[in-house]
Chimera marker file (.cmm) of the C-alpha trace (Angstrom):
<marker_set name="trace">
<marker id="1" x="114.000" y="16.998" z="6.052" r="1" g="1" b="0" radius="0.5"/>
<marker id="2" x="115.238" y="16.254" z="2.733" r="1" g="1" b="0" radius="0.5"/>
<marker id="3" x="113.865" y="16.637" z="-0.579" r="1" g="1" b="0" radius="0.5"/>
<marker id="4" x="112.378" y="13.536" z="-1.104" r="1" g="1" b="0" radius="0.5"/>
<marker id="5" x="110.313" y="13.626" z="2.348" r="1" g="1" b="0" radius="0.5"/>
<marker id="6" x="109.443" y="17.263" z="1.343" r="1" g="1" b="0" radius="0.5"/>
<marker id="7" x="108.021" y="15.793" z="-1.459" r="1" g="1" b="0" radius="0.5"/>
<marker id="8" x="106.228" y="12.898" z="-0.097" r="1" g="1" b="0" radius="0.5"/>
<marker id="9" x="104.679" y="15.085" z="2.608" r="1" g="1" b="0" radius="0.5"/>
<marker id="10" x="103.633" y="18.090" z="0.101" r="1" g="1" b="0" radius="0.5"/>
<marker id="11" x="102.149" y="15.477" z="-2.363" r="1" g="1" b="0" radius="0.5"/>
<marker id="12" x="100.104" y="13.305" z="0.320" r="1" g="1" b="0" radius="0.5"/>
<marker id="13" x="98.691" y="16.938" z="1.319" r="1" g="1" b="0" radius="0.5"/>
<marker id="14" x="98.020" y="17.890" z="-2.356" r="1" g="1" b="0" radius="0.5"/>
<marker id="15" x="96.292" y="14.705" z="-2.931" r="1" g="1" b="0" radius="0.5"/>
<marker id="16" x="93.862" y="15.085" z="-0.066" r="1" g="1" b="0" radius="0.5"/>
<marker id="17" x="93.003" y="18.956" z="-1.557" r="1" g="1" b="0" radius="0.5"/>
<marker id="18" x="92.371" y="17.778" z="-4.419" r="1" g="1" b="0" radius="0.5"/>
<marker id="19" x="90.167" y="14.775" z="-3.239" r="1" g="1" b="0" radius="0.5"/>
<marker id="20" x="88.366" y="17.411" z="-1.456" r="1" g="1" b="0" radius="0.5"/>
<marker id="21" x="87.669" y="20.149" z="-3.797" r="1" g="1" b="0" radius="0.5"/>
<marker id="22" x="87.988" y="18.504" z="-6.851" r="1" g="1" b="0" radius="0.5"/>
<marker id="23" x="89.140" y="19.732" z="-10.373" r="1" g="1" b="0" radius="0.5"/>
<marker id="24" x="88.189" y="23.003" z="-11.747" r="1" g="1" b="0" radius="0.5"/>
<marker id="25" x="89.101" y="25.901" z="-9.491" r="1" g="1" b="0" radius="0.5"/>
<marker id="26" x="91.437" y="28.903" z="-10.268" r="1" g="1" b="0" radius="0.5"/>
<marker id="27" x="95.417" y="28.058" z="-9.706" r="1" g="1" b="0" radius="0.5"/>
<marker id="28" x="95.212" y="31.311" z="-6.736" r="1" g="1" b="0" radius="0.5"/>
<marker id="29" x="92.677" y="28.890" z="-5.067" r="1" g="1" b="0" radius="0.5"/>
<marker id="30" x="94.672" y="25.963" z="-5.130" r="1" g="1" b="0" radius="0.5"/>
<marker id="31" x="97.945" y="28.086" z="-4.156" r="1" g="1" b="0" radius="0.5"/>
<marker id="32" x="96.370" y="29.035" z="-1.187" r="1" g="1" b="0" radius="0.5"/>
<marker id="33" x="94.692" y="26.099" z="0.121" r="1" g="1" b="0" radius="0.5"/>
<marker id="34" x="98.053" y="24.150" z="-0.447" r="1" g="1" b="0" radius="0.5"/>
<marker id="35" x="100.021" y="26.867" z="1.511" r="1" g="1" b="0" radius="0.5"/>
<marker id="36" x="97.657" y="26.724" z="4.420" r="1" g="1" b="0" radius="0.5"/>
<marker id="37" x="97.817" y="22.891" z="4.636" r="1" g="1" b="0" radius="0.5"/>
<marker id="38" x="101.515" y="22.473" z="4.317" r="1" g="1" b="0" radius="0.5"/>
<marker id="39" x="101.820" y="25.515" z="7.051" r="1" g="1" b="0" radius="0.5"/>
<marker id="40" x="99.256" y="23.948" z="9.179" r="1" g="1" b="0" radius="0.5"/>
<marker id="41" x="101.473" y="20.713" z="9.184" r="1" g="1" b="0" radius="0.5"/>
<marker id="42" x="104.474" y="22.714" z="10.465" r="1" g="1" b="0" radius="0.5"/>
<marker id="43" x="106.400" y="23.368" z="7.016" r="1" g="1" b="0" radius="0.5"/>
<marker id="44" x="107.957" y="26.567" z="6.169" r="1" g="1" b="0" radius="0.5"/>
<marker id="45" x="106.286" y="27.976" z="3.641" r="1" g="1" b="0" radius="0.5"/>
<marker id="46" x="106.489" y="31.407" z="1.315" r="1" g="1" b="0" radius="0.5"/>
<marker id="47" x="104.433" y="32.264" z="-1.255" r="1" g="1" b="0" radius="0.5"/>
<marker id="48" x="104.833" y="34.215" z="-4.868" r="1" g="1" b="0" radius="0.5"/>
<marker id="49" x="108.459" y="34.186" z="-4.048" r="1" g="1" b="0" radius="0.5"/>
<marker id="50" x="110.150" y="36.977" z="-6.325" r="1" g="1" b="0" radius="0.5"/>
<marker id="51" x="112.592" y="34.987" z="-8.668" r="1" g="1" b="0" radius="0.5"/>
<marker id="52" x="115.191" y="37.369" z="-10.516" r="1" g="1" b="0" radius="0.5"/>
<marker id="53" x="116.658" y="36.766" z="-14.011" r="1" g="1" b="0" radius="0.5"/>
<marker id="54" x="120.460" y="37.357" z="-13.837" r="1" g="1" b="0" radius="0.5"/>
<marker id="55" x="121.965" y="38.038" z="-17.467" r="1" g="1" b="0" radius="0.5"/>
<marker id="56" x="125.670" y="39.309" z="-17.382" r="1" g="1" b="0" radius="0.5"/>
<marker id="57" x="126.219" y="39.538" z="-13.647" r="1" g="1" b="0" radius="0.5"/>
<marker id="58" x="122.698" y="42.078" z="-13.538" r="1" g="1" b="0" radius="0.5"/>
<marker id="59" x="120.180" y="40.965" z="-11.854" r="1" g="1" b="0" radius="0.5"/>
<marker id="60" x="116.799" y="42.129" z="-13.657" r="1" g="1" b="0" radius="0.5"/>
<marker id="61" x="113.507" y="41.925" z="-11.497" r="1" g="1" b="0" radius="0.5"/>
<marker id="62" x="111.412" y="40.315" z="-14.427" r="1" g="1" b="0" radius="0.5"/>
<marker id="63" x="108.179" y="39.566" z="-12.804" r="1" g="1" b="0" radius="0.5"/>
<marker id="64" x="108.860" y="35.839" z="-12.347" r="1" g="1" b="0" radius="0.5"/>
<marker id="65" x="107.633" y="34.634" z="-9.277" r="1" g="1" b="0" radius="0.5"/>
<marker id="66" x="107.703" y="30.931" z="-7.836" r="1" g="1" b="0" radius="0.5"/>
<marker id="67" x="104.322" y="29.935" z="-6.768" r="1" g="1" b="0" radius="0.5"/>
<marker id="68" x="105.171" y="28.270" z="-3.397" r="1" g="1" b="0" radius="0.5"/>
<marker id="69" x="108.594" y="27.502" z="-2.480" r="1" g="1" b="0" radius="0.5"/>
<marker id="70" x="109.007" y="24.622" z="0.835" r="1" g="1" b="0" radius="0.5"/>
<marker id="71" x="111.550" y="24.792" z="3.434" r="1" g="1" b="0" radius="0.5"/>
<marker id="72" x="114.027" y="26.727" z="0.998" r="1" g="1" b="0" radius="0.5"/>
<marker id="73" x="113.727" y="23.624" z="-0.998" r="1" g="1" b="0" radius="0.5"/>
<marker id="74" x="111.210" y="22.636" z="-3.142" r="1" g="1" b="0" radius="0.5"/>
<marker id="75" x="109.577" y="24.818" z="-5.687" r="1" g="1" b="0" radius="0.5"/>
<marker id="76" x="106.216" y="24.058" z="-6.119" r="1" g="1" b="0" radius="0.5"/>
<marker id="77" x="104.482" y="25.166" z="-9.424" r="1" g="1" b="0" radius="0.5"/>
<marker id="78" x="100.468" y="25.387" z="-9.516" r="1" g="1" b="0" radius="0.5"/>
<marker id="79" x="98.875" y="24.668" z="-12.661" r="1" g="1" b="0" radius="0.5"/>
<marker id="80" x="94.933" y="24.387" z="-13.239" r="1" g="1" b="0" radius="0.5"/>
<marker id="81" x="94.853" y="23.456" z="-17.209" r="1" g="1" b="0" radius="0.5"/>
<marker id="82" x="93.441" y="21.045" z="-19.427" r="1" g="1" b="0" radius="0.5"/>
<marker id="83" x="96.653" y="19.520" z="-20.436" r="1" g="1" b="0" radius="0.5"/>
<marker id="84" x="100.270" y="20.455" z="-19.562" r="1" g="1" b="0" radius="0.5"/>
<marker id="85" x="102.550" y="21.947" z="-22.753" r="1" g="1" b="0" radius="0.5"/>
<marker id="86" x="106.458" y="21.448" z="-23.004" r="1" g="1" b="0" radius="0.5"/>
<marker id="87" x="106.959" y="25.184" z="-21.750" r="1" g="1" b="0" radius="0.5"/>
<marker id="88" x="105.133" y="24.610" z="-18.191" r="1" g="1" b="0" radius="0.5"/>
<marker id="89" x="107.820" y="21.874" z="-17.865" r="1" g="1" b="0" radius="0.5"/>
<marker id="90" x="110.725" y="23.821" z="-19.174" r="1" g="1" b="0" radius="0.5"/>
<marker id="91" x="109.571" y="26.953" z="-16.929" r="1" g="1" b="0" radius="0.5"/>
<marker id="92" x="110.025" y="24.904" z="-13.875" r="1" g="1" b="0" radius="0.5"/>
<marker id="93" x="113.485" y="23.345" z="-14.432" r="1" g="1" b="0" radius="0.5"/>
<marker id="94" x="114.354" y="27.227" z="-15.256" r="1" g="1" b="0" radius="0.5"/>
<marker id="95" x="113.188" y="28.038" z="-11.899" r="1" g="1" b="0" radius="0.5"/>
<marker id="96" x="115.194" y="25.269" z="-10.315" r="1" g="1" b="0" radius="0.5"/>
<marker id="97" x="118.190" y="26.137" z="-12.660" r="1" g="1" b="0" radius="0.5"/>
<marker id="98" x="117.853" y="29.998" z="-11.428" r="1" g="1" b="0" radius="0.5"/>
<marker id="99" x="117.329" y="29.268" z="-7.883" r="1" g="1" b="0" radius="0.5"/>
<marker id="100" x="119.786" y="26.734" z="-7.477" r="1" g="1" b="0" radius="0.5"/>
<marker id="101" x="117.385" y="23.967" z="-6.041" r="1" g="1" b="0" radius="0.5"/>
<marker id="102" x="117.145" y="20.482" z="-6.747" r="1" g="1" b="0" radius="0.5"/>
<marker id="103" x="113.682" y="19.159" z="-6.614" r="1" g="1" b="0" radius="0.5"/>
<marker id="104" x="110.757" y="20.777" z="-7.883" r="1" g="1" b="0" radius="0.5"/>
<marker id="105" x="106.825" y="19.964" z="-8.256" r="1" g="1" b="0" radius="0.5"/>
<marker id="106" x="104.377" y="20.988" z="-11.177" r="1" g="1" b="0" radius="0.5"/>
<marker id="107" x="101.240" y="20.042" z="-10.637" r="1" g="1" b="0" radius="0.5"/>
<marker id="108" x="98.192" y="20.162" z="-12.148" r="1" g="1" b="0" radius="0.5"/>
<marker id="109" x="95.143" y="20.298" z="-10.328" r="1" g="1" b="0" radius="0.5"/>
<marker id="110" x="92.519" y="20.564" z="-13.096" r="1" g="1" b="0" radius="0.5"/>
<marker id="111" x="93.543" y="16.885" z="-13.937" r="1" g="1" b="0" radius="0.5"/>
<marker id="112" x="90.497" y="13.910" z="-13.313" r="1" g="1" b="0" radius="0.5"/>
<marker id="113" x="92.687" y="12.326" z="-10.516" r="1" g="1" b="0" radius="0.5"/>
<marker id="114" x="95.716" y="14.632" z="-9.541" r="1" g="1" b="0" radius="0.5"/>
<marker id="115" x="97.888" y="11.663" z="-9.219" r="1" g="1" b="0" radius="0.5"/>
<marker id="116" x="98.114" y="11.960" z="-13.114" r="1" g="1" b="0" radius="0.5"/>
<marker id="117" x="98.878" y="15.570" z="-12.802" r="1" g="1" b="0" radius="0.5"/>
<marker id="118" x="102.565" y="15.539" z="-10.444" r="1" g="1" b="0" radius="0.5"/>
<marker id="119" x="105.645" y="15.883" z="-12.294" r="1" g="1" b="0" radius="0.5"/>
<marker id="120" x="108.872" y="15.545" z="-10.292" r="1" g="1" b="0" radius="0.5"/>
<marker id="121" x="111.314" y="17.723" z="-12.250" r="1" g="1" b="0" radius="0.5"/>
<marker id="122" x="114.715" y="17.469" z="-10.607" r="1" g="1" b="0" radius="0.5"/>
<marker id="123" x="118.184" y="19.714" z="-11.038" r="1" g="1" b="0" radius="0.5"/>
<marker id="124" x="121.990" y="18.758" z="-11.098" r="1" g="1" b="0" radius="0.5"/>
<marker id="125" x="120.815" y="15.171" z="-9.949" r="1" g="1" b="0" radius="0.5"/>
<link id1="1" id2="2" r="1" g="1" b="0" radius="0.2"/>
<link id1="2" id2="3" r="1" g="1" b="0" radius="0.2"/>
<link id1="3" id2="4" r="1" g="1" b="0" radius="0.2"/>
<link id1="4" id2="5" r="1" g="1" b="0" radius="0.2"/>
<link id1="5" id2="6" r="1" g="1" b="0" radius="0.2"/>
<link id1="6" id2="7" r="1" g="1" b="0" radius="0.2"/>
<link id1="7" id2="8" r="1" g="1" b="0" radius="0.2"/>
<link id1="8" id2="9" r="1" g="1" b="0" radius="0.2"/>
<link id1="9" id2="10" r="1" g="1" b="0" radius="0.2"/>
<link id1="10" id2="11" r="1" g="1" b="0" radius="0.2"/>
<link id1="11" id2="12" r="1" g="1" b="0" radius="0.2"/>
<link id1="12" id2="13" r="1" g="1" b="0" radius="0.2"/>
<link id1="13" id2="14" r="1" g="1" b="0" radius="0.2"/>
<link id1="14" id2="15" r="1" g="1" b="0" radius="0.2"/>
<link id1="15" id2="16" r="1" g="1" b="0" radius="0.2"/>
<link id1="16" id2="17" r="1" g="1" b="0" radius="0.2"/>
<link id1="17" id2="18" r="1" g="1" b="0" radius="0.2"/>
<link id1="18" id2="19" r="1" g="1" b="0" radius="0.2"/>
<link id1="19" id2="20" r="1" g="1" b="0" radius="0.2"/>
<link id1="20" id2="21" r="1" g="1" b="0" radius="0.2"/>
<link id1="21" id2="22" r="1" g="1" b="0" radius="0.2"/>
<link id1="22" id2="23" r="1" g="1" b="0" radius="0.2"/>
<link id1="23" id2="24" r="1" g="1" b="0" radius="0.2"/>
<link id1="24" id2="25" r="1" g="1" b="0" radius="0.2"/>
<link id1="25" id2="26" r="1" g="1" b="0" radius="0.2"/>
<link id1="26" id2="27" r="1" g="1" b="0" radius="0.2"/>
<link id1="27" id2="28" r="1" g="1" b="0" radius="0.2"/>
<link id1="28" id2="29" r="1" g="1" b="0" radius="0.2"/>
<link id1="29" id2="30" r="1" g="1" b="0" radius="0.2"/>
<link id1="30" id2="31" r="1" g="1" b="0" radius="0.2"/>
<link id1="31" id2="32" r="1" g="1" b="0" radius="0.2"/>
<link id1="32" id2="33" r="1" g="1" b="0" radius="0.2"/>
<link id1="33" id2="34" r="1" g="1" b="0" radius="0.2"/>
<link id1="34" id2="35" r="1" g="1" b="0" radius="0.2"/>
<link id1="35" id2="36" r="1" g="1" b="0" radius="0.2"/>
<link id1="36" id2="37" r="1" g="1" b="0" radius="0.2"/>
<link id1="37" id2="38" r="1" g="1" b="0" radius="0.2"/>
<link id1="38" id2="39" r="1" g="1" b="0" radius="0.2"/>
<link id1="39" id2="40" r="1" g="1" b="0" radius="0.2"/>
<link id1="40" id2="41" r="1" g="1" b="0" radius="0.2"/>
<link id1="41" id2="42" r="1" g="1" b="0" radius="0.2"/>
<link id1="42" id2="43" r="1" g="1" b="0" radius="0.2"/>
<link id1="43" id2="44" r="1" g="1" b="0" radius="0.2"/>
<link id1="44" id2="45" r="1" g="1" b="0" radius="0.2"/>
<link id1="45" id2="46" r="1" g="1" b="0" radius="0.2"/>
<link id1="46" id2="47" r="1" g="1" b="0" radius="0.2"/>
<link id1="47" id2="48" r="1" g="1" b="0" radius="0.2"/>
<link id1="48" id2="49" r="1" g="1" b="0" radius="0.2"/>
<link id1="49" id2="50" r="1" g="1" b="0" radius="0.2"/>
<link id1="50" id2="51" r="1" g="1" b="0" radius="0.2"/>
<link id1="51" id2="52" r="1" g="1" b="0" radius="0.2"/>
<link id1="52" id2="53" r="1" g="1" b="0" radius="0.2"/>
<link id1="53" id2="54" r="1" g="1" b="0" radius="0.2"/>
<link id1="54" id2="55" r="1" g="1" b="0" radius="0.2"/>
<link id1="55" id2="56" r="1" g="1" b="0" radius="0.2"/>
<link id1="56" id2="57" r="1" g="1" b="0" radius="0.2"/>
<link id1="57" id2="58" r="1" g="1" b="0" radius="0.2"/>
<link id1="58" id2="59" r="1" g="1" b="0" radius="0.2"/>
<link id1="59" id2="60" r="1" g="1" b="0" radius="0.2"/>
<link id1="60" id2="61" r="1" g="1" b="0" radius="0.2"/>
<link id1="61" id2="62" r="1" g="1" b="0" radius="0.2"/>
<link id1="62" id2="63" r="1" g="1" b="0" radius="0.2"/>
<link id1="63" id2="64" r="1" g="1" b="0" radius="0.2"/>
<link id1="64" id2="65" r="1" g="1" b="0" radius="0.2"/>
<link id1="65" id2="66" r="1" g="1" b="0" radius="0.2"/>
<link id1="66" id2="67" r="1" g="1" b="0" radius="0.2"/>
<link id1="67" id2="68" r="1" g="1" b="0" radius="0.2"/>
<link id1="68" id2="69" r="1" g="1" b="0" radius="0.2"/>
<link id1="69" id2="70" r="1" g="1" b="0" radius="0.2"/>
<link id1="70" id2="71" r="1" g="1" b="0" radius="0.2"/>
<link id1="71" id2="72" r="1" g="1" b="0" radius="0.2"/>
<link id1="72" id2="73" r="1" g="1" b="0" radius="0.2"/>
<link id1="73" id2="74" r="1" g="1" b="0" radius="0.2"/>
<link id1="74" id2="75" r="1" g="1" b="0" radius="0.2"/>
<link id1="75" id2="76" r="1" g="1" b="0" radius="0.2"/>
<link id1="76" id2="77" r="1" g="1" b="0" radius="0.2"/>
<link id1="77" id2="78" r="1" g="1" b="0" radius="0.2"/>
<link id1="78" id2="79" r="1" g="1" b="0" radius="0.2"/>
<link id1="79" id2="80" r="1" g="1" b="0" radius="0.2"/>
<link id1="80" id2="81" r="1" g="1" b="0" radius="0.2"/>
<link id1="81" id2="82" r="1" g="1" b="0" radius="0.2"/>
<link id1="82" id2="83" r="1" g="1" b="0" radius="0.2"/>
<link id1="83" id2="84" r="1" g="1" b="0" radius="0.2"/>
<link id1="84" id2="85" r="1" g="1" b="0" radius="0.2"/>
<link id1="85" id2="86" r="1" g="1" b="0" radius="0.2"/>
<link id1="86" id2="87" r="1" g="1" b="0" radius="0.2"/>
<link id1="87" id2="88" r="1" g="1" b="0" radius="0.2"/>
<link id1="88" id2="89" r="1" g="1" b="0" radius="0.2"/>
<link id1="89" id2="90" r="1" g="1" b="0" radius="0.2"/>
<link id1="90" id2="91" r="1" g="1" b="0" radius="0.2"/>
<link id1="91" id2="92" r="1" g="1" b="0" radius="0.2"/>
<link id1="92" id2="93" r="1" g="1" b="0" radius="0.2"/>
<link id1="93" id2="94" r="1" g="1" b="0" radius="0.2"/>
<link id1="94" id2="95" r="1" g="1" b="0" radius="0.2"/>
<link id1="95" id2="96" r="1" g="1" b="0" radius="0.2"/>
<link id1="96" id2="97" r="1" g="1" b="0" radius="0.2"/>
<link id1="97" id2="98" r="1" g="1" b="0" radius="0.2"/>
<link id1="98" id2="99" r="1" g="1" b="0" radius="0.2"/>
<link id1="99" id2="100" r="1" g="1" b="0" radius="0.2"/>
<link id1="100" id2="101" r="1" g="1" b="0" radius="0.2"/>
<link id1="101" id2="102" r="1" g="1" b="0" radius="0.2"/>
<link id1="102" id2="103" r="1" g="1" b="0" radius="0.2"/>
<link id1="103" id2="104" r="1" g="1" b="0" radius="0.2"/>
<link id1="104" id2="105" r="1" g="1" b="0" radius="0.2"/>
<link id1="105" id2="106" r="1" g="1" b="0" radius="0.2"/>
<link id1="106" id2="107" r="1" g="1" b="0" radius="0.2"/>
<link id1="107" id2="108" r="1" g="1" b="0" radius="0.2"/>
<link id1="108" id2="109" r="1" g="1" b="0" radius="0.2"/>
<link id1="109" id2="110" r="1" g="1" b="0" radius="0.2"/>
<link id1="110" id2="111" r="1" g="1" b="0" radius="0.2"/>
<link id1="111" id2="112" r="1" g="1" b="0" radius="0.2"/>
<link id1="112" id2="113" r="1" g="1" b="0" radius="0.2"/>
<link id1="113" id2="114" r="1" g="1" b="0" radius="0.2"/>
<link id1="114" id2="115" r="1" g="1" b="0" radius="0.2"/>
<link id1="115" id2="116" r="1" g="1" b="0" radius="0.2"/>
<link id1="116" id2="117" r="1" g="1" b="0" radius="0.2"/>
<link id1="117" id2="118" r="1" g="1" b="0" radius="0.2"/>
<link id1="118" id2="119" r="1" g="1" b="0" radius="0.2"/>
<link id1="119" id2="120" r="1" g="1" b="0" radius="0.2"/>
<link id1="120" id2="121" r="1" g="1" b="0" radius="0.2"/>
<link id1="121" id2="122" r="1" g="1" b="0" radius="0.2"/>
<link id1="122" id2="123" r="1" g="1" b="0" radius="0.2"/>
<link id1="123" id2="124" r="1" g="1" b="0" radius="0.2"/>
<link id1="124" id2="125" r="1" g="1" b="0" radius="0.2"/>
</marker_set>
């Protein structure tokens, strides 16, 4: 499956959380609910994947951890805020940058209608 069905797929099942729960819950709560749905419709699926920060050939275990990362492909960055800043943009296109993937997703489930709240933020395309 490629990135762009990945994506389709994740954000159909996103859009049906949200229109379910609603707006207002802790990101761990929407982390978890996602993962469940997008396992329970056959995707490979890891959670709080460790994400190292390599700075002159070391590799330094800084805490940074991706929230949900799809079939090896698609990063998938929870965010439950009142509005989105620059750096919750910026931190995803440095996860894509350090985990050499192309497509990644930062949503924001705390948005009125969550279609407003998916950014596509793409690497090297």
């Amino acid at each position: 499956m490629t990135e762009n069905e990945l994506s389709y797929k994740i954000i159909g099942l996103a859009l049906e959380l949200h229109k379910t729960v609603g707006p207002g819950l802790l990101e761990s709560a929407y982390e978890n609910a996602l993962a469940h749905d997008l396992k329970e419709a056959g995707l490979n699926v890891r959670q709080q994947v460790p994400m190292p920060f390599v700075y002159k050939e070391v590799k330094m275990d800084v805490g940074y951890r991706i929230d949900i990362l799809v079939e090896n492909k698609v990063i998938i960055e929870i965010k439950s805020l009142e509005t989105l800043a620059p750096v919750h943009f910026a931190q995803l296109l440095t996860y894509l940058k350090l985990s050499d993937k192309k497509l990644g997703l930062l949503m924001n489930f705390n948005s009125k209608v969550l279609k407003e709240g998916i950014h596509r933020i793409v690497n090297k395309l």
